[in-house]
N, CA, C and O atoms as a GROMACS GRO file, in nm:
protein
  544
    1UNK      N    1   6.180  -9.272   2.601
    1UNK     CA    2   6.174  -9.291   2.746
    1UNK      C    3   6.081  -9.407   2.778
    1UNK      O    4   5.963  -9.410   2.742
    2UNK      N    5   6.149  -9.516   2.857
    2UNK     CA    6   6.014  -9.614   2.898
    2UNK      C    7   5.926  -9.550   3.005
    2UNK      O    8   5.944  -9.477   3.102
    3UNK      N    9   5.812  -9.618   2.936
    3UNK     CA   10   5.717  -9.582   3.070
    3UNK      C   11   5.725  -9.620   3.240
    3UNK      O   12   5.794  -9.711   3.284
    4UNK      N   13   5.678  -9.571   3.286
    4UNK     CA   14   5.700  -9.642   3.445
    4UNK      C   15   5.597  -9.681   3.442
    4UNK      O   16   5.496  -9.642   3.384
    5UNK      N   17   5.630  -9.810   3.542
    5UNK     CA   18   5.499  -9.926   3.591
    5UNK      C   19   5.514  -9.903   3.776
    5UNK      O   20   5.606  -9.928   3.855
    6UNK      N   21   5.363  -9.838   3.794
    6UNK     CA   22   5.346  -9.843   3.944
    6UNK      C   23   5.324  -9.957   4.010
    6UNK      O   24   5.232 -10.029   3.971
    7UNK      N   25   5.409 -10.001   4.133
    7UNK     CA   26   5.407 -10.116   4.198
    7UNK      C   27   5.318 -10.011   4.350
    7UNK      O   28   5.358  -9.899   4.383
    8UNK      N   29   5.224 -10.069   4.402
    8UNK     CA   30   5.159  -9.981   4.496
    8UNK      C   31   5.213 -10.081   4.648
    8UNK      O   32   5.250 -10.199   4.648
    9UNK      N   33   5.201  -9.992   4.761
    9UNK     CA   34   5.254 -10.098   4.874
    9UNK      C   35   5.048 -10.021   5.008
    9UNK      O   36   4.955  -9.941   5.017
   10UNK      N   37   5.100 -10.108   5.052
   10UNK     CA   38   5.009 -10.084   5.182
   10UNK      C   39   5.036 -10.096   5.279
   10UNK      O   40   5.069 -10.202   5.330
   11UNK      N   41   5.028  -9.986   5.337
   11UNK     CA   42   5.064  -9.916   5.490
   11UNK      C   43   5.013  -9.948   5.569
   11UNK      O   44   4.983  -9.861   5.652
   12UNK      N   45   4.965 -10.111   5.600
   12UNK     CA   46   4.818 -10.153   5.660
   12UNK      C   47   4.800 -10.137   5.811
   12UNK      O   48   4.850 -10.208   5.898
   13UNK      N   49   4.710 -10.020   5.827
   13UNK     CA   50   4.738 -10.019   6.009
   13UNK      C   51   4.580 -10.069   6.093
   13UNK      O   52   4.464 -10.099   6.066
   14UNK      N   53   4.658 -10.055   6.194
   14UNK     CA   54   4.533 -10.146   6.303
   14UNK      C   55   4.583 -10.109   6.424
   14UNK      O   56   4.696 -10.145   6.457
   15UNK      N   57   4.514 -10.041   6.497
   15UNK     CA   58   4.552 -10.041   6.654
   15UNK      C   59   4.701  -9.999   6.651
   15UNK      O   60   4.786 -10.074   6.698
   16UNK      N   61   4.730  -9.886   6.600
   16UNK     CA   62   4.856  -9.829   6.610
   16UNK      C   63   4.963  -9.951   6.539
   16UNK      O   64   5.085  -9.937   6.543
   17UNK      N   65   4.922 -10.025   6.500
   17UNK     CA   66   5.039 -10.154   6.448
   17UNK      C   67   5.058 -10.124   6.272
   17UNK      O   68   4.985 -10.079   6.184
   18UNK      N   69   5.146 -10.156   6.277
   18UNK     CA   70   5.173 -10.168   6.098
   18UNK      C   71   5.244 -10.299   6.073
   18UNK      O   72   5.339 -10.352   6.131
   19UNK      N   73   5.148 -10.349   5.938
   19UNK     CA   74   5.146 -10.458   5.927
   19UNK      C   75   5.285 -10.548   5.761
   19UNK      O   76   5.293 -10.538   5.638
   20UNK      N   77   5.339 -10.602   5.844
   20UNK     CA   78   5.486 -10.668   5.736
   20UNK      C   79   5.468 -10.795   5.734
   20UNK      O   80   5.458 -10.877   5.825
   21UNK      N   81   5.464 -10.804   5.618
   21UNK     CA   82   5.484 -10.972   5.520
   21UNK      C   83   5.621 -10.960   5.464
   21UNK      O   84   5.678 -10.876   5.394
   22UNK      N   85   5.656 -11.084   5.525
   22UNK     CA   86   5.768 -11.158   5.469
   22UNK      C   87   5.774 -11.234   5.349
   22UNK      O   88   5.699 -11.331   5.340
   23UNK      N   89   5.864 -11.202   5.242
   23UNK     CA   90   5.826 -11.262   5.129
   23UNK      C   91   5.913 -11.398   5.105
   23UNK      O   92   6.034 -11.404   5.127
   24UNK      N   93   5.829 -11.511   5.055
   24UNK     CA   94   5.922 -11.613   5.018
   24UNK      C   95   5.934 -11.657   4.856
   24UNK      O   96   5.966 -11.768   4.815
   25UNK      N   97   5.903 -11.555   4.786
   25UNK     CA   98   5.945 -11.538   4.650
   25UNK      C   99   5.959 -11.437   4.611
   25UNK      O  100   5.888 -11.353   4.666
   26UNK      N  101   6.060 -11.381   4.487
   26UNK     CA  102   6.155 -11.477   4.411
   26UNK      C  103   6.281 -11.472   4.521
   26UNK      O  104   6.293 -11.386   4.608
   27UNK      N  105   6.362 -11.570   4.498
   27UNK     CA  106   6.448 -11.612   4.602
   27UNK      C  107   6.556 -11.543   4.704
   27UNK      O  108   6.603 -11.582   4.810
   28UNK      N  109   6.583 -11.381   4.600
   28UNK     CA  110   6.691 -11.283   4.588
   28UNK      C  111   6.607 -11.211   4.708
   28UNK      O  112   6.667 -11.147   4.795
   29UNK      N  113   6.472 -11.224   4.709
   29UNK     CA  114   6.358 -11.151   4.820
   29UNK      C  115   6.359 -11.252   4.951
   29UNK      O  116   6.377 -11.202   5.062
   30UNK      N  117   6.341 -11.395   4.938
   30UNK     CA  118   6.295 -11.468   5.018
   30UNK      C  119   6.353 -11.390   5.147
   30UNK      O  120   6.462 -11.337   5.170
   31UNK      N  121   6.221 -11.406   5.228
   31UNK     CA  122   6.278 -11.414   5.391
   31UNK      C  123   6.299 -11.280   5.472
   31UNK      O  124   6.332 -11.273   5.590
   32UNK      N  125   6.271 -11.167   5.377
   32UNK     CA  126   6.287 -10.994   5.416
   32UNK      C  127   6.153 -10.976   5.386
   32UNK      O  128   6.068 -11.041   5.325
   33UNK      N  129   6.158 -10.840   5.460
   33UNK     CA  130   5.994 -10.828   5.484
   33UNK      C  131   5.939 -10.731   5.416
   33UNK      O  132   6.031 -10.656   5.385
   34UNK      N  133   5.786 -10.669   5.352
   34UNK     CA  134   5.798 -10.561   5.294
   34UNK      C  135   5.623 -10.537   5.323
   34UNK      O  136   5.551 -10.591   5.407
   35UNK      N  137   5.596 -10.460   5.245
   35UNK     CA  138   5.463 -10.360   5.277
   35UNK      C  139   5.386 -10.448   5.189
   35UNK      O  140   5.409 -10.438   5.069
   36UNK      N  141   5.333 -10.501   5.212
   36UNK     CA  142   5.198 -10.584   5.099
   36UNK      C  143   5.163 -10.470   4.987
   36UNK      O  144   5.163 -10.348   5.003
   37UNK      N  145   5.134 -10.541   4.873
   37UNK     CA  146   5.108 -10.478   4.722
   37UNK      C  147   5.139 -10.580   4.575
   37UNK      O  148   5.145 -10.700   4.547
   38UNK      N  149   5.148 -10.500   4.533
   38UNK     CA  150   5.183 -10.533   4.397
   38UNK      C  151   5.159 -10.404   4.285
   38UNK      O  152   5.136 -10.286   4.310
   39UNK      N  153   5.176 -10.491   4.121
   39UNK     CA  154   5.180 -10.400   4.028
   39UNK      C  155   5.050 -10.341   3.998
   39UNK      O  156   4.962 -10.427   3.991
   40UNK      N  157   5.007 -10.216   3.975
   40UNK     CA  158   4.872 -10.168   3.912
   40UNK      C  159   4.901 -10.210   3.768
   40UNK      O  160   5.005 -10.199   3.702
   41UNK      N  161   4.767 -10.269   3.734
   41UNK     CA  162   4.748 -10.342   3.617
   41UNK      C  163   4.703 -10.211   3.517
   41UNK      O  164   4.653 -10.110   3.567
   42UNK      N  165   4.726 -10.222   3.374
   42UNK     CA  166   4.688 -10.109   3.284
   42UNK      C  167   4.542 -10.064   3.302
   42UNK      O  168   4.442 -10.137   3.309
   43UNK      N  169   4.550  -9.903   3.311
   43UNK     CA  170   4.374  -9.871   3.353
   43UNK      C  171   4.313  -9.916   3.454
   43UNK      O  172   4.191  -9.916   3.470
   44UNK      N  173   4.425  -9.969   3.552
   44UNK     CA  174   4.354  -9.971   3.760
   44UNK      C  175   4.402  -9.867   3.760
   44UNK      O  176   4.493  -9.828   3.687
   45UNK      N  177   4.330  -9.790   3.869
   45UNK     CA  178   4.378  -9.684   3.989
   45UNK      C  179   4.485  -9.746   4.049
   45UNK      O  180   4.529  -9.861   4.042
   46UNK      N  181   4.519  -9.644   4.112
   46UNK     CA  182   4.665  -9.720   4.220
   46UNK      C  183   4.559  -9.784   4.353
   46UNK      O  184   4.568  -9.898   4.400
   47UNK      N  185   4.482  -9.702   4.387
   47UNK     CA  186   4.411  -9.730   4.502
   47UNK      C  187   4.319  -9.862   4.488
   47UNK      O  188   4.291  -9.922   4.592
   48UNK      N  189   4.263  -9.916   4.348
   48UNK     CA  190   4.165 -10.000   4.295
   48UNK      C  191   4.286 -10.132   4.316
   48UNK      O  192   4.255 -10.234   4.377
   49UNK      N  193   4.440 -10.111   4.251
   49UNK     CA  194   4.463 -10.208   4.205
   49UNK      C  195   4.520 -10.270   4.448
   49UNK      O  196   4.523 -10.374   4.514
   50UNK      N  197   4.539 -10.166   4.466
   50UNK     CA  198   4.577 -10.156   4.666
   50UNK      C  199   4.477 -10.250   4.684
   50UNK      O  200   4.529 -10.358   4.711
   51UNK      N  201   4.347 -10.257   4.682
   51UNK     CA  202   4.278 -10.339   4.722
   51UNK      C  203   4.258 -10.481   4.672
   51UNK      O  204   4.255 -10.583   4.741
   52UNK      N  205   4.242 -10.470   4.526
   52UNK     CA  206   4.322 -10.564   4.481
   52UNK      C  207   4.388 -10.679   4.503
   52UNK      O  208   4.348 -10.793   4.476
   53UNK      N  209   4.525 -10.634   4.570
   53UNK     CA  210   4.621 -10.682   4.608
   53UNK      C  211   4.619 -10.758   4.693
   53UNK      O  212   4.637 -10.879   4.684
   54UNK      N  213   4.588 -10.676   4.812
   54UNK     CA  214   4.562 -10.670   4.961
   54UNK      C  215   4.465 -10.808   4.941
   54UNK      O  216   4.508 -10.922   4.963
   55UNK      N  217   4.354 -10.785   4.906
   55UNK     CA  218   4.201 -10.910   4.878
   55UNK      C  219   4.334 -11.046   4.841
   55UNK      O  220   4.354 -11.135   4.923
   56UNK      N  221   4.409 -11.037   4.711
   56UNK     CA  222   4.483 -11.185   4.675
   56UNK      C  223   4.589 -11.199   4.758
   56UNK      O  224   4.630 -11.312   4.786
   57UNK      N  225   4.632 -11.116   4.795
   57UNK     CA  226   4.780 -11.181   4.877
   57UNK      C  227   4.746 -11.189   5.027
   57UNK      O  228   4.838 -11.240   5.091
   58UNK      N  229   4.618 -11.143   5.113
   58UNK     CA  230   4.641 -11.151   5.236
   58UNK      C  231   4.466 -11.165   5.254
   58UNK      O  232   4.413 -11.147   5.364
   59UNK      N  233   4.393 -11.197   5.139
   59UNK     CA  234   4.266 -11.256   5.205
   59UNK      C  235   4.183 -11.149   5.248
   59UNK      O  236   4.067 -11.191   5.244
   60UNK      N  237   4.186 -11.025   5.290
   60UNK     CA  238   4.110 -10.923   5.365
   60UNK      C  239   4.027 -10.864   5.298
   60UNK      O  240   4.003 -10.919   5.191
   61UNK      N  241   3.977 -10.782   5.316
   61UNK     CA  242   3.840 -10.673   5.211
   61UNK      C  243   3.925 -10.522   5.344
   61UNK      O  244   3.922 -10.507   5.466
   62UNK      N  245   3.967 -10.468   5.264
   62UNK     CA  246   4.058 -10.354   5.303
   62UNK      C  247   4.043 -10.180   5.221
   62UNK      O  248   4.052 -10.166   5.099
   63UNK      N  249   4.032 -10.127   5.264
   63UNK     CA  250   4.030  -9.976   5.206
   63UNK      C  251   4.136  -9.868   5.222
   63UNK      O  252   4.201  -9.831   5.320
   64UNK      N  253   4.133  -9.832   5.100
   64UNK     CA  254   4.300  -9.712   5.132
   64UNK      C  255   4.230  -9.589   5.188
   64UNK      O  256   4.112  -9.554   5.185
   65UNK      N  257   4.320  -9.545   5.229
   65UNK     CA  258   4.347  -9.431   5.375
   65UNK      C  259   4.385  -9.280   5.268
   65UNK      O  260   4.307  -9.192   5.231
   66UNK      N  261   4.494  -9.290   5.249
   66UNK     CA  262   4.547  -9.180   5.205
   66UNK      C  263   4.707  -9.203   5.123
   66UNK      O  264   4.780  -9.297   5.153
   67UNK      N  265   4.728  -9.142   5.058
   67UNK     CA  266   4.859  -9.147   5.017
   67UNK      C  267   4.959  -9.117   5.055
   67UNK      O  268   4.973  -8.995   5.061
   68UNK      N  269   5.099  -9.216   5.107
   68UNK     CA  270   5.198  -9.144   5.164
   68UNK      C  271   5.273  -9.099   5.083
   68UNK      O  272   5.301  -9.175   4.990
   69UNK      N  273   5.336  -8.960   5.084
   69UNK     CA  274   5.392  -8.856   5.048
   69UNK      C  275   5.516  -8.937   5.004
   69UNK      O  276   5.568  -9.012   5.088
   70UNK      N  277   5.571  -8.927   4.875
   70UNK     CA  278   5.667  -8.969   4.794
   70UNK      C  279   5.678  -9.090   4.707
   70UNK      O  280   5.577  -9.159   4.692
   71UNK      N  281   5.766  -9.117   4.660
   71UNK     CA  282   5.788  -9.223   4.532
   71UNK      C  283   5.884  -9.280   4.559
   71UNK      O  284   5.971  -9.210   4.611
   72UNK      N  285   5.913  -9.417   4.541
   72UNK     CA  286   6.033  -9.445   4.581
   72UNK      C  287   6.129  -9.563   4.443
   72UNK      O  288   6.076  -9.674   4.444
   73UNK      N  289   6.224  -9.555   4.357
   73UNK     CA  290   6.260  -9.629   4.235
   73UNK      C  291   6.267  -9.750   4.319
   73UNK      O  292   6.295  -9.762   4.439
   74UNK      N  293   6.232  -9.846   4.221
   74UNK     CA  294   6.209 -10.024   4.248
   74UNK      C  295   6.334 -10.052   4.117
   74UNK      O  296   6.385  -9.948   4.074
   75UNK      N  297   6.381 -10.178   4.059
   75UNK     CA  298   6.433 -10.222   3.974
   75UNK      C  299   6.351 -10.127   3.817
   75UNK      O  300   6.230 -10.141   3.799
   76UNK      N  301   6.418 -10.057   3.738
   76UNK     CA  302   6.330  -9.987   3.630
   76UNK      C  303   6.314 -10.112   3.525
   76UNK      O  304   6.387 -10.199   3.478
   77UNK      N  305   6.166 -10.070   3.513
   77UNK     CA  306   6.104  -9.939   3.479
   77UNK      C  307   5.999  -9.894   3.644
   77UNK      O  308   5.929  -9.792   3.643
   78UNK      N  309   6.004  -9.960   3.738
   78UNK     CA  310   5.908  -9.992   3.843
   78UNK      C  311   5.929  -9.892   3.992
   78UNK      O  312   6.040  -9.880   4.043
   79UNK      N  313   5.841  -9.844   4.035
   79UNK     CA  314   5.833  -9.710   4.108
   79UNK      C  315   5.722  -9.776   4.203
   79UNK      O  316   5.651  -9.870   4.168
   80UNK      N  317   5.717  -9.718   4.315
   80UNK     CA  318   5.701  -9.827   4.432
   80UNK      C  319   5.608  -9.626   4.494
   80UNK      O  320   5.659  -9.514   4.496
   81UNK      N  321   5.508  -9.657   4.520
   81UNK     CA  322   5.388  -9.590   4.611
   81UNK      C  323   5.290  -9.643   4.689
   81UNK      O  324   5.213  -9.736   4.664
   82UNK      N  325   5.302  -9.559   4.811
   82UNK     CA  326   5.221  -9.611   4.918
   82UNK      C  327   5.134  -9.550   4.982
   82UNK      O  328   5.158  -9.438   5.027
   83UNK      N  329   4.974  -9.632   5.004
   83UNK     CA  330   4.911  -9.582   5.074
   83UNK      C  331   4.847  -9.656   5.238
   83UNK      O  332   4.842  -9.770   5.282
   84UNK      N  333   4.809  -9.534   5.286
   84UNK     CA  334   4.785  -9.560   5.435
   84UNK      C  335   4.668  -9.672   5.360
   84UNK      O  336   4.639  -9.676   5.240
   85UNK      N  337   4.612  -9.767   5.477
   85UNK     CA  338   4.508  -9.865   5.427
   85UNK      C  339   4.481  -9.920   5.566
   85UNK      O  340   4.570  -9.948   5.646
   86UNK      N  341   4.312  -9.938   5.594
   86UNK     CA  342   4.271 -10.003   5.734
   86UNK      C  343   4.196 -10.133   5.665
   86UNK      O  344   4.177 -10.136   5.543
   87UNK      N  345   4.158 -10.234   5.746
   87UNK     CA  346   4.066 -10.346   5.695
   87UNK      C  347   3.925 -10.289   5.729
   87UNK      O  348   3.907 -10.206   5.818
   88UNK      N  349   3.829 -10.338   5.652
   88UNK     CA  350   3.695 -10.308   5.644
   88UNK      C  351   3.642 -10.350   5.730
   88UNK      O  352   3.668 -10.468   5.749
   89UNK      N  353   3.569 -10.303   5.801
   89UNK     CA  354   3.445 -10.375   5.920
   89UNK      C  355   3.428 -10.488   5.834
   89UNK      O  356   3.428 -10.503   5.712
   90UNK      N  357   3.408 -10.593   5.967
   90UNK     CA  358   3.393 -10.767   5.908
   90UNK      C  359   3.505 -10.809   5.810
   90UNK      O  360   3.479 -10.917   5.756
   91UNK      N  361   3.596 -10.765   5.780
   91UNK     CA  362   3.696 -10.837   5.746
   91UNK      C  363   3.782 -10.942   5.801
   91UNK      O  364   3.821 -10.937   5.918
   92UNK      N  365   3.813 -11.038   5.721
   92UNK     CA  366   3.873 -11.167   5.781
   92UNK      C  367   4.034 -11.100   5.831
   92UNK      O  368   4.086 -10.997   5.788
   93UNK      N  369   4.074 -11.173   5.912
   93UNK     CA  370   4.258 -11.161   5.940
   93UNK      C  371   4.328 -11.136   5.833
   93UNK      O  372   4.272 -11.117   5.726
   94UNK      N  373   4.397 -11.134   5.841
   94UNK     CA  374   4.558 -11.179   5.688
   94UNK      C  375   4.578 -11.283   5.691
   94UNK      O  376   4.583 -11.339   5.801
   95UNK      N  377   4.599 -11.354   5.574
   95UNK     CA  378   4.652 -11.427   5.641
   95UNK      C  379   4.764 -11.455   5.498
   95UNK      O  380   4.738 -11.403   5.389
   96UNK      N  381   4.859 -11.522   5.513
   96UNK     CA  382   5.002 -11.492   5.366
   96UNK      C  383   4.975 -11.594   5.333
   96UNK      O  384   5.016 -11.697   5.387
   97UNK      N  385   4.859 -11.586   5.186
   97UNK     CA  386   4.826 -11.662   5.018
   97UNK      C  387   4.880 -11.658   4.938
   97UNK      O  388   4.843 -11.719   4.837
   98UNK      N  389   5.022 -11.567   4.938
   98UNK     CA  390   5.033 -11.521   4.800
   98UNK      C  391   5.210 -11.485   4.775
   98UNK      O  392   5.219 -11.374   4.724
   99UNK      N  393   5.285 -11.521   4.788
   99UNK     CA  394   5.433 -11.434   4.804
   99UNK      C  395   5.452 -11.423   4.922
   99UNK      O  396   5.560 -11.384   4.966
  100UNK      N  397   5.357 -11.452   4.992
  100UNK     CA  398   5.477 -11.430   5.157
  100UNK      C  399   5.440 -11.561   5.240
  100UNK      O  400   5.349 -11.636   5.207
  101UNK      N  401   5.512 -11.578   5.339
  101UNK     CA  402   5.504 -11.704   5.455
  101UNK      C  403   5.472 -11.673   5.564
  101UNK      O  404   5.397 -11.761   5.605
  102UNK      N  405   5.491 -11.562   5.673
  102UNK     CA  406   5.467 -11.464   5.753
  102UNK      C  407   5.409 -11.380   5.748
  102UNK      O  408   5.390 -11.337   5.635
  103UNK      N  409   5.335 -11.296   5.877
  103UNK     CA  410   5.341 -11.163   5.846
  103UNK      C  411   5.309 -11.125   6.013
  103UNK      O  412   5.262 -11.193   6.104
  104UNK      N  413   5.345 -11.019   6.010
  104UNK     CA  414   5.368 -10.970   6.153
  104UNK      C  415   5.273 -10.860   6.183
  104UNK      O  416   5.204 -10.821   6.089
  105UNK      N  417   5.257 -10.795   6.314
  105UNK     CA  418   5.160 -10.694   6.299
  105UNK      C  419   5.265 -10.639   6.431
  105UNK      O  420   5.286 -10.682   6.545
  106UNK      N  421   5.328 -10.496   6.335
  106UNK     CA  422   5.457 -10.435   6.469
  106UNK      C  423   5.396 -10.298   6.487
  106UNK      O  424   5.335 -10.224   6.410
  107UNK      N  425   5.431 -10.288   6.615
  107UNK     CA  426   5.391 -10.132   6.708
  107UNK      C  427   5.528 -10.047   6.687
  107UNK      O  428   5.633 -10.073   6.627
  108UNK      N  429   5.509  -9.999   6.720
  108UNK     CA  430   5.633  -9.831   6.701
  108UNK      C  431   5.685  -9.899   6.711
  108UNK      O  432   5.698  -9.961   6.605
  109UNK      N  433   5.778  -9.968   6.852
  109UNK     CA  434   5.863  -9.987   6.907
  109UNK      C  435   5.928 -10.097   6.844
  109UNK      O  436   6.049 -10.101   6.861
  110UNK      N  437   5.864 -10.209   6.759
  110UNK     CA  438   5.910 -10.337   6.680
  110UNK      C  439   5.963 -10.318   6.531
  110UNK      O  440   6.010 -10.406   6.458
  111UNK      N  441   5.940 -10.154   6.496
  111UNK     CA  442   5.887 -10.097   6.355
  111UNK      C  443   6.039 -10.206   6.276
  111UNK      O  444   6.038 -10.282   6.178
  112UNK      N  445   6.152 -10.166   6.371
  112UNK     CA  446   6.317 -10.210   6.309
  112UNK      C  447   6.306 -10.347   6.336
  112UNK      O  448   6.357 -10.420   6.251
  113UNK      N  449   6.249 -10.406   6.439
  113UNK     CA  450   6.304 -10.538   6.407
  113UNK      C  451   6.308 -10.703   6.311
  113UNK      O  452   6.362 -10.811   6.334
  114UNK      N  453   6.215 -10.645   6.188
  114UNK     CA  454   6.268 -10.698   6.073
  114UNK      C  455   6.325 -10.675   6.009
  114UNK      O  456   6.384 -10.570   6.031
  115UNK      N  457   6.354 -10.734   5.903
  115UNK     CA  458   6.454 -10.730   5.809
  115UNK      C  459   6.397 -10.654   5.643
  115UNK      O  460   6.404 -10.706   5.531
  116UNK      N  461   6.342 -10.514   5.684
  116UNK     CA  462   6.279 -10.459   5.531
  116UNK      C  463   6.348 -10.493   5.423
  116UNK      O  464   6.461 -10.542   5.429
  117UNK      N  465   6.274 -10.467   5.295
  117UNK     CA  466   6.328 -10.513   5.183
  117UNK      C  467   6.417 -10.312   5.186
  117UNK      O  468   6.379 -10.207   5.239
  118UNK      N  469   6.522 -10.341   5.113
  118UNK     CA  470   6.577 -10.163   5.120
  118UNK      C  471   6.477 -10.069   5.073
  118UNK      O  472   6.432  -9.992   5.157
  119UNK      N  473   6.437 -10.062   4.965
  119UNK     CA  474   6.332 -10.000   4.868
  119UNK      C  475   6.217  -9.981   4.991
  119UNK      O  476   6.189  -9.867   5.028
  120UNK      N  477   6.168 -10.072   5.036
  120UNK     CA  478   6.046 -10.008   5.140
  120UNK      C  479   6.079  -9.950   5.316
  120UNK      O  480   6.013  -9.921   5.417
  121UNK      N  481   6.229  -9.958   5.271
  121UNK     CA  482   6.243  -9.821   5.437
  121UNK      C  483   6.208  -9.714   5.449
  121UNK      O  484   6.139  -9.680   5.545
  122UNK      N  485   6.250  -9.621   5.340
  122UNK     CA  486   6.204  -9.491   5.336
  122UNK      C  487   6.070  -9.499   5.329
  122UNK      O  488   6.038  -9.387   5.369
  123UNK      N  489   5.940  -9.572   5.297
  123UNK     CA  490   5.815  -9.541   5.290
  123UNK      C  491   5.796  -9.608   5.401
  123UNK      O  492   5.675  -9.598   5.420
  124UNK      N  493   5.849  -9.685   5.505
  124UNK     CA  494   5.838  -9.725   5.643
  124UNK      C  495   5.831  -9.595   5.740
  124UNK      O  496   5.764  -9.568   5.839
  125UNK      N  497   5.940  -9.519   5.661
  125UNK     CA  498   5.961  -9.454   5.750
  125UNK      C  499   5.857  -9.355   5.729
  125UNK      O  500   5.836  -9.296   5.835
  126UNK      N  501   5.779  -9.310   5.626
  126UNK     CA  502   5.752  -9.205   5.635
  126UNK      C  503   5.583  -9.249   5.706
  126UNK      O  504   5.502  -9.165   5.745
  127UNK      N  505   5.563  -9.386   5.709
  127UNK     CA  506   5.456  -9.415   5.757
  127UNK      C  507   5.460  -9.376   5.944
  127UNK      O  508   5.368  -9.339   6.018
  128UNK      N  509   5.564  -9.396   5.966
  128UNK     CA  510   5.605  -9.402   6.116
  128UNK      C  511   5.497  -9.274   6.216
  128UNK      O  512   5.424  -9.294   6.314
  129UNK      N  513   5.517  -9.189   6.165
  129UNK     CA  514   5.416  -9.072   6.227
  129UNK      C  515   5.259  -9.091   6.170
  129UNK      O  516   5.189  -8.989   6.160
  130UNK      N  517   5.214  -9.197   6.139
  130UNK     CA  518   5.080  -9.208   6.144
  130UNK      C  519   5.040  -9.339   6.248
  130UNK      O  520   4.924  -9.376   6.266
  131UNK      N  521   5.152  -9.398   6.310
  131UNK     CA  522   5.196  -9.498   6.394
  131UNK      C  523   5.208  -9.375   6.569
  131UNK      O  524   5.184  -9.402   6.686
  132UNK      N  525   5.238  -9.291   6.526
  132UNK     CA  526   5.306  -9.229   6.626
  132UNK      C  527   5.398  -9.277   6.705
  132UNK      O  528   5.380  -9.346   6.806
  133UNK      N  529   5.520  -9.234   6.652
  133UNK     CA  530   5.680  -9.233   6.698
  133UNK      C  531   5.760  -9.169   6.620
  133UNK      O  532   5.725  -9.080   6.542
  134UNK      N  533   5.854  -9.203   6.633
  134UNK     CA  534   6.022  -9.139   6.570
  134UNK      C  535   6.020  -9.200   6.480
  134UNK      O  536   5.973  -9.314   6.482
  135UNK      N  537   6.074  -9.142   6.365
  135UNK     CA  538   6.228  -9.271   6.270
  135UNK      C  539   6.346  -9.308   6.323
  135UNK      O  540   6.416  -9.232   6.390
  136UNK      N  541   6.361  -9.366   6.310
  136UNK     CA  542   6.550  -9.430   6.274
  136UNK      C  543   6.637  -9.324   6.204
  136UNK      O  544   6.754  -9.349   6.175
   0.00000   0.00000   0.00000
């Protein structure tokens, strides 16, 4: 059996908003939007490698929240988990360093109007009630 490699995402909220980067690599991705993260490296935490991430791809000093409830398959061997995550007092903006060109900061009501990557809807969605609103 291969092992699975955790790819972690971040649920990054602020003022009821949840926050989507648009990715402009690799090309099959370009231009759809997804939850900031990446892979936990061998012997990170999921939560160690969340911050991590968050620090290289969007510049911030950020802390995870909590874990949202489920797992979701990425291309195997790769499994995709997410946690809630706020920015740290005195933290800089986002700003997209790293894999993305954009990034948006959407309220309930905007949650659909990008273009998610498929793999991170269902953990969109399950973020949605810490947003307070409905799903889709």
């Amino acid at each position: 059996m291969t092992e699975r490699i955790v790819v972690v995402g971040a649920a990054l909220l602020d003022a009821g908003r949840l926050l989507a980067a648009r990715r402009s690599a690799p090309p099959e991705l370009a231009g759809r939007w997804e939850l900031p993260g990446g892979k936990v490296e061998q012997g990170e935490e999921p939560e160690a490698a969340l911050v991590r991430e968050l620090h290289e791809e969007l510049g911030v000093e950020a802390e995870t929240v909590e874990r949202v409830p489920g797992e979701w398959p990425l291309r195997p061997p790769y499994v995709l988990q997410v946690w809630t995550a706020r920015l740290r007092p005195g933290s800089t903006a986002p700003e997209p360093l790293q894999d993305h060109d954009a990034l948006r900061w959407l309220t309930p009501a905007e949650i659909w109007d990008v273009d998610w990557l498929d793999q991170d809807v269902p953990a969109v969605r399950e973020t949605l009630p810490k947003l307070g609103t409905a799903s889709r």
